[in-house]
C-alpha positions as a Markdown table, in Angstrom:
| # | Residue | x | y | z |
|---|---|---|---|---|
| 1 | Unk | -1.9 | -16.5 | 78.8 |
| 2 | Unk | -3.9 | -19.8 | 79.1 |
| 3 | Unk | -2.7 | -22.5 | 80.7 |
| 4 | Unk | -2.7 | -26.1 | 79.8 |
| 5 | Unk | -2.1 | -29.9 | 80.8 |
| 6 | Unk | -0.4 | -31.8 | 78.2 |
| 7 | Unk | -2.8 | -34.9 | 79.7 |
| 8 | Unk | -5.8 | -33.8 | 77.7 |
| 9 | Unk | -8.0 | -37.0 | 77.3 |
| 10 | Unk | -10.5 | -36.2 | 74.0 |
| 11 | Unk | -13.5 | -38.2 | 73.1 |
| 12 | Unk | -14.9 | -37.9 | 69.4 |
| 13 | Unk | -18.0 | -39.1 | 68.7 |
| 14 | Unk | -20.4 | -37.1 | 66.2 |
| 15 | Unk | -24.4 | -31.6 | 66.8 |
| 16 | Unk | -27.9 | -31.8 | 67.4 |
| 17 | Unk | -29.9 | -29.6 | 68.5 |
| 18 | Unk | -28.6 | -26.8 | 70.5 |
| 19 | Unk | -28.6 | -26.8 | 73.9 |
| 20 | Unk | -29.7 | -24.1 | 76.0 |
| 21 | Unk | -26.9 | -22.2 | 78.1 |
| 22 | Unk | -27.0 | -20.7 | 81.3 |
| 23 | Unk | -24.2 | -18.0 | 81.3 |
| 24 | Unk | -26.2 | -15.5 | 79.1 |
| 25 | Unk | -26.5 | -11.9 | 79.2 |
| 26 | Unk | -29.9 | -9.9 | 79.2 |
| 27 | Unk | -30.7 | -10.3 | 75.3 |
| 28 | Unk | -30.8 | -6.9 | 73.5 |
| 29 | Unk | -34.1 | -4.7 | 74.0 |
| 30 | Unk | -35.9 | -7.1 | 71.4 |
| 31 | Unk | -38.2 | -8.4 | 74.2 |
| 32 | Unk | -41.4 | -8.9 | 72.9 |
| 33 | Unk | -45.0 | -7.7 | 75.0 |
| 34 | Unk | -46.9 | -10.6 | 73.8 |
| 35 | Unk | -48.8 | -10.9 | 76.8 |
| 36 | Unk | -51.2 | -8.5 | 76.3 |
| 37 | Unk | -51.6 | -10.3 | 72.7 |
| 38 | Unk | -51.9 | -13.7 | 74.7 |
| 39 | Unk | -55.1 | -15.7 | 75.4 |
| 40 | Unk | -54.4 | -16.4 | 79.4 |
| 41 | Unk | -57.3 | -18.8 | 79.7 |
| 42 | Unk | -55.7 | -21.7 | 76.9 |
| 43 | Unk | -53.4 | -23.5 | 79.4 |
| 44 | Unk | -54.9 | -26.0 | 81.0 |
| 45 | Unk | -54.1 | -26.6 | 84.7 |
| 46 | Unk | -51.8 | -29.0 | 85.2 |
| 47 | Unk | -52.7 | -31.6 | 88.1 |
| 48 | Unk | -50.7 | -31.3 | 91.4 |
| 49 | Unk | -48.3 | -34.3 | 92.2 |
| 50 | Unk | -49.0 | -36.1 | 95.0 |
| 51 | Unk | -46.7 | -35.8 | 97.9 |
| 52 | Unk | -44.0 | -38.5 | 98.0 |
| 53 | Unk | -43.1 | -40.9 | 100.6 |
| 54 | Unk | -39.8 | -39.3 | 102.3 |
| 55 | Unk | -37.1 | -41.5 | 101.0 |
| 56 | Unk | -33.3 | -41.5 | 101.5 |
| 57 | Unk | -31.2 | -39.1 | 99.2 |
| 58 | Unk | -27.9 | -40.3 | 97.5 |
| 59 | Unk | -25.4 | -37.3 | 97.6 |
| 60 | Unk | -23.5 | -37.1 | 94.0 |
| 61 | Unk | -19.5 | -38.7 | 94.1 |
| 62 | Unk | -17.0 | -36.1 | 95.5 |
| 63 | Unk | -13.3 | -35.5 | 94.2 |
| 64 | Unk | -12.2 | -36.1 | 90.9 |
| 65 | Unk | -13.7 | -37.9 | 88.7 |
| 66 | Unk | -15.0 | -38.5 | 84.7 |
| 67 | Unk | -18.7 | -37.3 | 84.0 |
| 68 | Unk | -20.0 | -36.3 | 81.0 |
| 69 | Unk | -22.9 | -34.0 | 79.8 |
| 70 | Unk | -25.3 | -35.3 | 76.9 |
| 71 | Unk | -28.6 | -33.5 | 77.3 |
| 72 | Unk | -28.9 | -32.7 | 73.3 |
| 73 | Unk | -29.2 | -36.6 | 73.1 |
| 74 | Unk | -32.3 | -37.0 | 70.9 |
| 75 | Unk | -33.0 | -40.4 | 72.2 |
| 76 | Unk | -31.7 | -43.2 | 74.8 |
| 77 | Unk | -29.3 | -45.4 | 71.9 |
| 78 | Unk | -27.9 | -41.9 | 71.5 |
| 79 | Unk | -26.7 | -42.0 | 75.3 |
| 80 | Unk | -23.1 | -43.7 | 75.4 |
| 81 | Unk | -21.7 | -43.0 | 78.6 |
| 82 | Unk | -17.7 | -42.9 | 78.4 |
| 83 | Unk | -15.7 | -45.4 | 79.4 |
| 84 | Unk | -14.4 | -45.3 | 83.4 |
| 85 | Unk | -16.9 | -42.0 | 83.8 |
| 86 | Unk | -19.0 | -42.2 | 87.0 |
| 87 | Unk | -21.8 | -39.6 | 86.2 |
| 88 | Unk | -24.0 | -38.6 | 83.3 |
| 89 | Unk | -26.7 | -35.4 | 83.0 |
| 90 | Unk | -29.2 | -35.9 | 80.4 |
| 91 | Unk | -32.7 | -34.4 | 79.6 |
| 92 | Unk | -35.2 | -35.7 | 82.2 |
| 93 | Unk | -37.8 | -35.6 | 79.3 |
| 94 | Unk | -36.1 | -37.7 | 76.1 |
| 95 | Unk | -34.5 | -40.2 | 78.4 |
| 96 | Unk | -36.4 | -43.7 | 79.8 |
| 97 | Unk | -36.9 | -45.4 | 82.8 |
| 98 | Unk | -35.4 | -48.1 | 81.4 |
| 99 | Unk | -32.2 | -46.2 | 80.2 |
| 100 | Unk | -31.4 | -44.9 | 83.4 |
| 101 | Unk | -31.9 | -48.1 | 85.3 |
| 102 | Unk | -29.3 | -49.8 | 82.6 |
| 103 | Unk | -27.0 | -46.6 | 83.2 |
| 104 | Unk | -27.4 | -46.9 | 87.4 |
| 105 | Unk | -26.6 | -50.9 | 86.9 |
| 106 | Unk | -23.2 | -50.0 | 84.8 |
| 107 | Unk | -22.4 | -47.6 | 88.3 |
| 108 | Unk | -22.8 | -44.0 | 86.6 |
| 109 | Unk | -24.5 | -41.7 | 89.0 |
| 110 | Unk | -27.7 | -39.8 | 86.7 |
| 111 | Unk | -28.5 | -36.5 | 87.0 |
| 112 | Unk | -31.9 | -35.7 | 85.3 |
| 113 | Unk | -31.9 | -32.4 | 83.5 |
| 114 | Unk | -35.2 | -29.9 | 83.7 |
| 115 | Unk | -35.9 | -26.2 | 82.8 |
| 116 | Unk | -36.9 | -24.9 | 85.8 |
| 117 | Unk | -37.1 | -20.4 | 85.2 |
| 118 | Unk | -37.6 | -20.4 | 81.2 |
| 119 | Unk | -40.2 | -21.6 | 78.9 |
| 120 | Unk | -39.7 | -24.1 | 76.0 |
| 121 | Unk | -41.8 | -25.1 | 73.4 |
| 122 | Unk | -42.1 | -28.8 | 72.7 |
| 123 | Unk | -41.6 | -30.3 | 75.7 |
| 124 | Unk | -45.3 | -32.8 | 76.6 |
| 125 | Unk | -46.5 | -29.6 | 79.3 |
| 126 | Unk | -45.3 | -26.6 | 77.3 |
| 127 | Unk | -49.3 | -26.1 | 76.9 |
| 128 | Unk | -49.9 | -25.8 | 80.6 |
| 129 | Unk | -47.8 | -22.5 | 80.7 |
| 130 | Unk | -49.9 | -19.9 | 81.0 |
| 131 | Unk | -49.2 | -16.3 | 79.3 |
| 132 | Unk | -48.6 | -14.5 | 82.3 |
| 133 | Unk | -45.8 | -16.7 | 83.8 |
| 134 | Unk | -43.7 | -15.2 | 80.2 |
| 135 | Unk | -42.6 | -11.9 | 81.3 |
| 136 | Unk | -38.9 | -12.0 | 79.1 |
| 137 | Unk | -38.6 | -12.8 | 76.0 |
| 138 | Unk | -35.1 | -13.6 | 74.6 |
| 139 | Unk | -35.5 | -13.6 | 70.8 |
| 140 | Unk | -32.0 | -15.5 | 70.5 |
| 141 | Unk | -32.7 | -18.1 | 72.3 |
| 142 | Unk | -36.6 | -17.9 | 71.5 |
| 143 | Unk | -37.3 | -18.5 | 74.8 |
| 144 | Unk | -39.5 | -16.9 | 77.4 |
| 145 | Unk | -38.2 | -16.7 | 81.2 |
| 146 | Unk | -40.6 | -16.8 | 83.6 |
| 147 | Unk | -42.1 | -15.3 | 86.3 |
| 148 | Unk | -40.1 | -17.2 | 89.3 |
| 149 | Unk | -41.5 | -15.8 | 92.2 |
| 150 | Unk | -45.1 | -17.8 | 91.1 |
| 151 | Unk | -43.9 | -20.1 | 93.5 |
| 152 | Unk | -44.8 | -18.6 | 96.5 |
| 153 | Unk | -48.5 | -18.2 | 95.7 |
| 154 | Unk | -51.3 | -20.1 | 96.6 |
| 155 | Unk | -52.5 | -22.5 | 94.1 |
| 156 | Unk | -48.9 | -21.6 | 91.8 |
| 157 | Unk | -49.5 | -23.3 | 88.6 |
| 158 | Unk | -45.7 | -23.2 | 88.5 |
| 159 | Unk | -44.8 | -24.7 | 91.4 |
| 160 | Unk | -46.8 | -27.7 | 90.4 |
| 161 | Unk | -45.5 | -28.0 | 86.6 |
| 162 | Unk | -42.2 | -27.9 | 88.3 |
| 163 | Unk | -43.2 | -30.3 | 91.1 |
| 164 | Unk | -44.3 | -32.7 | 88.1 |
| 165 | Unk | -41.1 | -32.3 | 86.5 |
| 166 | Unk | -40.0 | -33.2 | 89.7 |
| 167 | Unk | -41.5 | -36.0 | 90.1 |
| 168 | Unk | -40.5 | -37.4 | 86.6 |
| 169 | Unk | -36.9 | -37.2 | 87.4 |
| 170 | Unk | -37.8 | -39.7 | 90.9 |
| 171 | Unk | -40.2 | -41.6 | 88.9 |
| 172 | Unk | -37.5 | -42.8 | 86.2 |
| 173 | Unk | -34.9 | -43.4 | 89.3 |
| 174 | Unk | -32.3 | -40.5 | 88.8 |
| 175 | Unk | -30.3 | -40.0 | 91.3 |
| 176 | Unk | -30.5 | -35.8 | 91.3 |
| 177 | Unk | -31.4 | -33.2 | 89.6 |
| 178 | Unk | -30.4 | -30.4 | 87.6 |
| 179 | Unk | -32.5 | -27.5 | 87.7 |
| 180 | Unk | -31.9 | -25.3 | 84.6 |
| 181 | Unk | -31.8 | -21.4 | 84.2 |
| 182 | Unk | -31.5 | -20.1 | 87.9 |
| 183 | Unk | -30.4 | -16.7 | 86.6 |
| 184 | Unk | -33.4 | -14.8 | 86.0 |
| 185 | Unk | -32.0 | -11.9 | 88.3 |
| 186 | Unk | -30.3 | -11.4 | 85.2 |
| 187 | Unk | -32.1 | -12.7 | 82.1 |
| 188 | Unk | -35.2 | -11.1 | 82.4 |
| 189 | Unk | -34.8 | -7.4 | 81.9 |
| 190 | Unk | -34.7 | -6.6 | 85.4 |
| 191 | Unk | -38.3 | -8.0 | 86.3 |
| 192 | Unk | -36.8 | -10.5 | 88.7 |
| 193 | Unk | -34.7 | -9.4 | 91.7 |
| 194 | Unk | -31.5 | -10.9 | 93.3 |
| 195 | Unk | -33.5 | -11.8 | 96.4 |
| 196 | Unk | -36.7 | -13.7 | 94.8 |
| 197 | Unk | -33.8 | -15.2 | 92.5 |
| 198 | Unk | -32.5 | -16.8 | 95.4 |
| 199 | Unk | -35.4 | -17.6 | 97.1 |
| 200 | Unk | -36.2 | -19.6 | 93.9 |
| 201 | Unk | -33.6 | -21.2 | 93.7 |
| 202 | Unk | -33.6 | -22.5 | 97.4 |
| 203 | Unk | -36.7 | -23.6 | 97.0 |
| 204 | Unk | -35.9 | -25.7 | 94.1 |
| 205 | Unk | -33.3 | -27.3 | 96.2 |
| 206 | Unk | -35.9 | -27.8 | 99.0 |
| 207 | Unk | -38.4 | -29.6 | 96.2 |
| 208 | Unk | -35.7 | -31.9 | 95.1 |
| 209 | Unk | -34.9 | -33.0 | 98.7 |
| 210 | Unk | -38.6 | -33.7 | 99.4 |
| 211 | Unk | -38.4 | -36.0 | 96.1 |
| 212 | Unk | -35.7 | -38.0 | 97.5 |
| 213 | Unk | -33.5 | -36.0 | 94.7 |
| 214 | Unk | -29.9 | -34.7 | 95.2 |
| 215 | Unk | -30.0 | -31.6 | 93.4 |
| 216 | Unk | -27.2 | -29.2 | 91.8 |
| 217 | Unk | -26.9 | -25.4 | 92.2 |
| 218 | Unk | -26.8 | -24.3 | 87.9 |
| 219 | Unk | -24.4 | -21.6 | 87.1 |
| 220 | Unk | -24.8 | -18.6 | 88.8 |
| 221 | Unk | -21.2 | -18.4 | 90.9 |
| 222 | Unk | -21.2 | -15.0 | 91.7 |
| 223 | Unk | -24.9 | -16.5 | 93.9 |
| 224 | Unk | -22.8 | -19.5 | 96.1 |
| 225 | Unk | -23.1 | -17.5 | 99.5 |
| 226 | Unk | -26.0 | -15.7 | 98.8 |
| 227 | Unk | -28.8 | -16.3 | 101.8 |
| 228 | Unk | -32.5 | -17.4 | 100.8 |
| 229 | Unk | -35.6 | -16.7 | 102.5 |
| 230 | Unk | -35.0 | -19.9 | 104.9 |
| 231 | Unk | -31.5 | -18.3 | 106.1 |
| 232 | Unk | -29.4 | -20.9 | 104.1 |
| 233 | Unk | -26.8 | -19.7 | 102.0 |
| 234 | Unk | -26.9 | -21.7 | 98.5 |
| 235 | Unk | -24.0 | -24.0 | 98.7 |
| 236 | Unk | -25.6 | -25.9 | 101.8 |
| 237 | Unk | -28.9 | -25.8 | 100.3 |
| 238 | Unk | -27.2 | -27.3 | 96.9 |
| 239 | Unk | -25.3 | -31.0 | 96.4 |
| 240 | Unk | -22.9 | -29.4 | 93.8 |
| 241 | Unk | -22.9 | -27.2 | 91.6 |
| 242 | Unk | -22.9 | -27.5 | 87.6 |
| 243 | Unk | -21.2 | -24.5 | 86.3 |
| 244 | Unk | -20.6 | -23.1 | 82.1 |
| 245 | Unk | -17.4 | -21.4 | 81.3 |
| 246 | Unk | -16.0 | -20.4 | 84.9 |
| 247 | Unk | -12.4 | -20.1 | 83.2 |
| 248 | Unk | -13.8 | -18.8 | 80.2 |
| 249 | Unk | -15.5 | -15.8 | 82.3 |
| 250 | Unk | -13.1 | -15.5 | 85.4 |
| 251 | Unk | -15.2 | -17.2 | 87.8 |
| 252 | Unk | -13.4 | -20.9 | 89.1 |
| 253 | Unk | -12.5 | -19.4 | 92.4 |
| 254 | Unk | -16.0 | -19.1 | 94.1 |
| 255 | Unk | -16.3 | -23.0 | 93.2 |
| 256 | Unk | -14.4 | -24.0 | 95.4 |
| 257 | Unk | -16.5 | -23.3 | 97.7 |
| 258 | Unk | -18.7 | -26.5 | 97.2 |
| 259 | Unk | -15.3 | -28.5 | 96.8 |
| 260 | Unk | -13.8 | -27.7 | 100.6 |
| 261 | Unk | -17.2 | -28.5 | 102.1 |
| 262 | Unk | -17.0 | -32.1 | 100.7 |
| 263 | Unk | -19.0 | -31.4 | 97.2 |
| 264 | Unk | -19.3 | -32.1 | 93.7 |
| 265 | Unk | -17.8 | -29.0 | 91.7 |
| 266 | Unk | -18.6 | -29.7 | 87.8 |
| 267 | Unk | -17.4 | -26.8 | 85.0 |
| 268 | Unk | -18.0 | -26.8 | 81.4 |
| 269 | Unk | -16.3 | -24.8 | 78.7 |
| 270 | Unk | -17.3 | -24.6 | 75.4 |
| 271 | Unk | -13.9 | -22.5 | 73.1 |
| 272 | Unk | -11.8 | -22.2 | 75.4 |
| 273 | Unk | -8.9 | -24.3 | 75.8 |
| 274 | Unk | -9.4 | -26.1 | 79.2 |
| 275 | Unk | -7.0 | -24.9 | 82.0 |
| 276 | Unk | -6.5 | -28.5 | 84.0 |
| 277 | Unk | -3.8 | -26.8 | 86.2 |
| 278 | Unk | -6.5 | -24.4 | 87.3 |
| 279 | Unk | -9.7 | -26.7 | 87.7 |
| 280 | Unk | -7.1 | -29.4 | 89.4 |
| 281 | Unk | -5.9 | -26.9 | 91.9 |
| 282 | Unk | -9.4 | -26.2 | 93.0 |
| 283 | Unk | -11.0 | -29.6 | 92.4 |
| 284 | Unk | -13.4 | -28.6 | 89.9 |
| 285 | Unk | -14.2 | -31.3 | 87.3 |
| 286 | Unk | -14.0 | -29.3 | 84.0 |
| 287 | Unk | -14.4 | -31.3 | 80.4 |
| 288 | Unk | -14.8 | -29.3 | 77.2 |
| 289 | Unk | -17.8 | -30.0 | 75.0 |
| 290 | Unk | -19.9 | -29.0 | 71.9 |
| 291 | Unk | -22.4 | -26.6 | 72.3 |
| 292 | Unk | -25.2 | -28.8 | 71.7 |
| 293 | Unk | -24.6 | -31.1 | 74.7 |
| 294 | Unk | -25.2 | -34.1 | 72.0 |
| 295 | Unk | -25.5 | -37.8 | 72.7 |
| 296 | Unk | -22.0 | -39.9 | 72.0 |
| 297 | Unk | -24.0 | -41.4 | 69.4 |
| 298 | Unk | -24.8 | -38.3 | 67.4 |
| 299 | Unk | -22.9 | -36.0 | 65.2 |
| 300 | Unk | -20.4 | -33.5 | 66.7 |
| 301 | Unk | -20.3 | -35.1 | 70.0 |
| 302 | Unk | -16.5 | -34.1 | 72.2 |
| 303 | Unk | -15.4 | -34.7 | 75.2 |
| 304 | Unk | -12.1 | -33.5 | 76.3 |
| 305 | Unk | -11.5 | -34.0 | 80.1 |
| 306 | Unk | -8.7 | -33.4 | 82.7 |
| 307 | Unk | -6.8 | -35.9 | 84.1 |
């Protein structure tokens, strides 16, 4: 039976669109071979970001504490940080310079969000993707998850969209980052491995640290003590970790594994009732929100949080 604190604080604002989710299974075998149909030689290659100055890092706020999650805000007047919270997420694309800085003077530590292993249409480099990166295709999500391990080559057009992206986040003066869809181990109809998952996603956090970003380990519990190519298991390569539906799925415990090494533990759930007993007994921060991750100035918007 689910558990409940009777100290449930709600926030109603008002969906947008919807935002993408990282606790999915392999989508059914509806995966589409359009790569043979593709024309690899239409992306243009993206230019390389130069190397940045090595600049301090600020780690994210540790213990308990209000954040909130608006990354289906479709514009900065759509970002209204709760009162009393003391960090936001939102898309690293759709939010300004300018927004951040006014969020950083108000003492809210930003996270800027990215899509680091899938492909989205729409976004201003979607058109340097080239075909052969696509190797998954999830038709529910219509979304392509890509070919990870790119990284590791020479002259990776990947690794220098992502290094971009990067960049952006630094550029606008977030404090971290959130690097979205680590999971491909799982999403991509077995064409990525546990290993080059990990090595991925370590290298990710490495990126982000060689920004001057803090970064956060997305979803993926059951990958915490896992051991990249570098010999570092995840949780000391990562800041904290963002994590969907642990108590919807089973999964809180390996959490707190960030939490008794001094870091930020963050858990969304999305239907089910949040258990603050559980999340408070293993200093995760869990809030309950729509779907869509919308802005507090949008439709739909909610925000429950434990106390």
């Amino acid at each position: 039976m689910d558990s409940m604190s009777v100290n449930v604080r709600t926030f109603d604002g008002s969906v947008g669109a919807l935002a993408k989710s990282g606790e999915r299974s392999d989508s059914d075998d509806c995966a589409l071979d359009y790569l043979a149909l593709a024309d690899q030689g239409t992306a243009p290659a993206p230019t390389p970001a130069p190397a940045p100055a090595p600049s301090g890092i600020k780690l994210p706020p540790t213990g308990k504490i209000l954040w909130d999650w608006q990354i289906g805000a479709s514009s900065d007047s759509m970002i209204i940080p709760p009162a009393n919270s003391k960090l936001i997420d939102v898309d690293g694309f759709n939010t300004s310079a300018a927004k951040v800085a006014q969020m950083k003077a108000q003492g809210l530590y930003t996270v800027c969000y990215i899509n680091a292993g899938s492909y989205e249409a729409g976004r201003p480099d979607s058109s340097q993707y080239p075909a052969y990166l696509k190797i998954y295709y999830d038709s529910a999500w219509d979304e392509w998850f890509l070919d990870v391990t790119d990284v590791f080559k020479p002259n990776s057009v990947l690794a220098t969209i992502l290094r971009n992206r990067i960049k952006m986040c630094k550029d606008k003066g977030f404090d971290a980052l959130e690097p979205d869809n680590l999971q491909n181990d799982e999403n991509a109809g077995g064409k990525i491995t546990l290993q080059q998952q990990i090595d991925f996603n370590g290298w990710i956090a490495d990126v982000a640290h060689e920004y001057g970003l803090a970064v956060f380990q997305k979803n993926g519990p059951n990958k915490i003590l896992n051991v990249d190519r570098t010999g570092k298991k995840m949780v000391d390569k990562f800041d904290g970790i963002l994590n969907e539906e642990c108590q919807e799925y089973g999964q809180c415990a390996p959490l707190a594994e960030y939490t008794k090494r001094g870091k930020l533990a963050l858990n969304v759930e999305y239907s089910k009732v949040l258990d603050c007993n559980l999340s408070n007994s293993l200093q995760i921060n869990s809030i309950k929100k729509d779907l869509g991750l919308t802005g507090a100035g949008m439709s739909g918007y909610i925000l429950q949080s434990c106390p």
